[in-house]
C-alpha distance (Angstrom), angle and dihedral (degrees) to the residues before:
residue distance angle dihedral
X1 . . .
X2 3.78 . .
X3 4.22 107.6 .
X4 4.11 85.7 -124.3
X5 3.68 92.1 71.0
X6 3.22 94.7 62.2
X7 3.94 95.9 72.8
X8 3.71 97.9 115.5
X9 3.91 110.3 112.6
X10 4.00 110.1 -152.2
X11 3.60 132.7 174.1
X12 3.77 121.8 -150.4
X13 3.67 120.7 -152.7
X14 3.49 138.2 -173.1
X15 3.95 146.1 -130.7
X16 3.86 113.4 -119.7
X17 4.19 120.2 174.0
X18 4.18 100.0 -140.1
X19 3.94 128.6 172.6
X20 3.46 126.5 -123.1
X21 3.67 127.7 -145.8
X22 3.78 94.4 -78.2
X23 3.91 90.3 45.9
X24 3.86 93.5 -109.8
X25 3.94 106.3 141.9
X26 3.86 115.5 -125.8
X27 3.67 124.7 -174.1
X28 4.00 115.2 -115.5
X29 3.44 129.3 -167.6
X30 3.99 114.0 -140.4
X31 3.62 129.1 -173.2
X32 3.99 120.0 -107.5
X33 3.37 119.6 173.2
X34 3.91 134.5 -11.6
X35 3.77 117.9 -159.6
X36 4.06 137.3 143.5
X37 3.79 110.0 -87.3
X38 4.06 135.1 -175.5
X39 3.79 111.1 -122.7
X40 3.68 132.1 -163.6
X41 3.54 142.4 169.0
X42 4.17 113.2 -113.9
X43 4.04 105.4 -108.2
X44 3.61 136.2 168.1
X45 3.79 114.8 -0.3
X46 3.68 99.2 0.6
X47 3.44 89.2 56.5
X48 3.47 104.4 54.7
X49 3.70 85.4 43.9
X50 3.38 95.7 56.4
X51 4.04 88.9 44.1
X52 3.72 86.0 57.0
X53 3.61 97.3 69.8
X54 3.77 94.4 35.1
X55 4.13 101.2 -110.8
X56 3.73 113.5 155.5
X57 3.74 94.3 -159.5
X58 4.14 100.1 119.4
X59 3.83 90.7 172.8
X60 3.48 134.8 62.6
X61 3.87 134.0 -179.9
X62 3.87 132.5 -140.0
X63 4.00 106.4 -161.6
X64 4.10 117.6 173.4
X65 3.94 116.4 -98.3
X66 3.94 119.1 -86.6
X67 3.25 134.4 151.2
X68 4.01 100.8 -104.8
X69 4.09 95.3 68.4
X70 4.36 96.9 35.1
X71 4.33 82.7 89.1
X72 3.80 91.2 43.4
X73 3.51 120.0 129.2
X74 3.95 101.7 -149.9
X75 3.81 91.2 -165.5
């Protein structure tokens, strides 16, 4: 891939369980990692594939390998 495709800026967050002052747990949303990203829409094969198993997910992202996302859970 050509480095100008990867101009897409996302930010990837994740789900943490915290307690509030009562001790009632509340789901928060904290940010991860930020990093440029290419993005495209599923077509053709994948997206029948995908349409198989009924996902929704139309997009998907290809970010470079480090070290913060190889003990992701993508689910």
């Amino acid at each position: 891939m050509k480095i100008g495709q990867w101009r897409e800026s996302i930010l990837i967050q994740k789900n943490n369980i915290t307690k509030d002052k009562t001790g009632n747990q509340k789901n928060v949303w904290v940010d991860y990692y930020s990093c440029h990203a290419y993005v495209n829409n599923l077509s053709g094969r994948e997206y029948w594939e995908a349409a198989q198993v009924n996902q929704e997910a139309s997009l998907y992202f290809i970010v470079r390998y480090c070290r913060e996302l190889e003990s992701m859970d993508s689910t």
